[in-house]
TIKESE-494804 format. One line per field, with one value per residue (C-alpha): residue number from 1; residue in one letter; x, y, z. Coordinates in steps of 0.05 Angstrom, whole numbers, plus 32768, in hexadecimal, padded with zeros to 4 digits. Layout:
BEGIN
num	c(NUM;...)
residuo	c(A;...)
east	c(X;...)
north	c(Y;...)
up	c(Z;...)
//
This chain:
BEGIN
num	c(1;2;3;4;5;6;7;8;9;10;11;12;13;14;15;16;17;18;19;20;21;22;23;24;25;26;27;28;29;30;31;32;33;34;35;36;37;38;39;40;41;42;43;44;45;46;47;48;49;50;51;52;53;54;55;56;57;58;59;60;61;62;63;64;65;66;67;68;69;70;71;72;73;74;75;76;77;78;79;80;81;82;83;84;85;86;87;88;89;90;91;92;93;94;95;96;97;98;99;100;101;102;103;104;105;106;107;108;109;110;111;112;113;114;115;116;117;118;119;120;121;122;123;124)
residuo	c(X;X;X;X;X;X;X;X;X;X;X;X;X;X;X;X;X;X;X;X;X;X;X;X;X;X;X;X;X;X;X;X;X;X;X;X;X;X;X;X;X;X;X;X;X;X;X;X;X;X;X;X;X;X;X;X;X;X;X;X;X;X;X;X;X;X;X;X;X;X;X;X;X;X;X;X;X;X;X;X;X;X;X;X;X;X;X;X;X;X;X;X;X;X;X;X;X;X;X;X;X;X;X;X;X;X;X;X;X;X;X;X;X;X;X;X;X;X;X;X;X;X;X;X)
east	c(7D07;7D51;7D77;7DA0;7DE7;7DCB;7DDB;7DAC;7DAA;7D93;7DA1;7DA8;7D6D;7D5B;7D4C;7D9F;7DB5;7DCF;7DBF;7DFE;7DED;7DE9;7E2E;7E47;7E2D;7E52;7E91;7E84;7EBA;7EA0;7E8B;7EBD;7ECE;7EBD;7E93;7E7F;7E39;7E28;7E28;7DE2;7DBE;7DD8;7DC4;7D82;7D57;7D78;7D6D;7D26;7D0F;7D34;7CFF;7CC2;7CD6;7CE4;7CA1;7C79;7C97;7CC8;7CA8;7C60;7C81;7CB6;7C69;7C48;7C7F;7C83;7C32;7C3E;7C7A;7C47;7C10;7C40;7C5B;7C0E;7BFB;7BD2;7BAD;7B5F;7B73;7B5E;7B92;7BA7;7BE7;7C15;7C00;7BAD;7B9C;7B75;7B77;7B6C;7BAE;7BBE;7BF8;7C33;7C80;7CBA;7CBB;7C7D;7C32;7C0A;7BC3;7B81;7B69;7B35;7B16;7B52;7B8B;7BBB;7BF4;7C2C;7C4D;7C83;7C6C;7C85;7C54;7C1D;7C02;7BC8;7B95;7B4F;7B1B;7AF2;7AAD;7ACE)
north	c(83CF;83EA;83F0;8425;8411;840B;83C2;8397;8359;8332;82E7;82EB;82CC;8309;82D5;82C5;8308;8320;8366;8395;8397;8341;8340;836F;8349;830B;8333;8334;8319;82DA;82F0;82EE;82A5;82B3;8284;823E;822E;81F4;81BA;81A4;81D7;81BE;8180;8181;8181;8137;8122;813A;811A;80DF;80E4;80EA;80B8;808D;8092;8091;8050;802E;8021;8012;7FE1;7FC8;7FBA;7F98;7F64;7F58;7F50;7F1E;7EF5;7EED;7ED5;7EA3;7E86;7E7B;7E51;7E16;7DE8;7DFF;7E3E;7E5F;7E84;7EA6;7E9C;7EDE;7EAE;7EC1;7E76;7E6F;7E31;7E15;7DF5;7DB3;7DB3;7DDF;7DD3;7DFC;7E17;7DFB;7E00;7DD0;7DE8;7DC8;7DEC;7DBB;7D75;7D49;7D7F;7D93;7DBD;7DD4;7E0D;7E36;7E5C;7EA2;7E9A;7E9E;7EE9;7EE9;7EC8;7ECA;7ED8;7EA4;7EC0;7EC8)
up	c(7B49;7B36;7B67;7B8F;7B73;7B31;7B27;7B07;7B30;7AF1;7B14;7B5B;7B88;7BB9;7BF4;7BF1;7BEE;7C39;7C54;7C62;7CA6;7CB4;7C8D;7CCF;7D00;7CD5;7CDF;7D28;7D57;7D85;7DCE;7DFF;7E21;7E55;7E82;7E65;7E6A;7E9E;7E83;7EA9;7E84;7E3E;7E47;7E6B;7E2F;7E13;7E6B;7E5F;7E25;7E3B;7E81;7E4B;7E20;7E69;7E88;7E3B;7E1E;7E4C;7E83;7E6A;7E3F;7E6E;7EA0;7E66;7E62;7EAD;7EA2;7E65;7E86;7EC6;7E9A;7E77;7EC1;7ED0;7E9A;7EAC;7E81;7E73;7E63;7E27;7E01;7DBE;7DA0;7D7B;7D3D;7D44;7D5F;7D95;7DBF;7DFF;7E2A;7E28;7E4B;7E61;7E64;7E6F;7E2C;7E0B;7E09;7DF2;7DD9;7DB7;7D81;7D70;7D7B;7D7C;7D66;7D92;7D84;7DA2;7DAB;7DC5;7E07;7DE9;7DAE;7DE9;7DE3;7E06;7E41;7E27;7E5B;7E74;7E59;7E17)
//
């Protein structure tokens, strides 16, 4: 399609090129300073998502490890447990810092109480 100026336009991508009237409104002068927005309102989106991001992973998390720390403090021997390793075993023994746990007939290992991950039930 030629166009009304009779250029060609052999080159130029038509998606770039800027209408006349968005190169006045780029010639516009700024508003007027007048008031500044409140500062509240700019930054309650960033207090919001920090609430959502609060209640959907800090907290549950920050629960599960009060729940995990409780579970390690009530270690007692007999119990069966499985380690972050994958071995299951039944308690031996229990230190400060260590677990001791039989994993079979006559083998007994020990390990360190944060490698504990989990208390099996007792039906299974």
């Amino acid at each position: 399609m030629p166009r009304l100026d009779g250029r060609t336009g052999v080159g130029q991508n038509p998606a770039l090129m800027v209408s006349p009237d968005a190169q006045i409104l780029c010639l516009a002068p700024a508003p007027p300073a007048g008031q500044q927005p409140n500062l509240l309102i700019q930054f309650l989106p960033f207090i919001l998502i920090f609430a959502v991001f609060y209640f959907l992973v800090f907290a549950p998390m920050r629960k599960k490890q009060k729940k995990h720390a409780e579970m390690l403090r009530e270690l007692k021997a007999g119990d069966r447990v499985i380690t972050s390793g994958g071995i299951h075993g039944t308690v031996v023994g229990v230190s400060n810092d260590v677990v001791q746990l039989r994993i079979a007939d006559q083998v007994k290992v020990d390990v360190s109480k944060s490698a504990v991950s989990d208390l099996l039930r007792a039906d299974g």
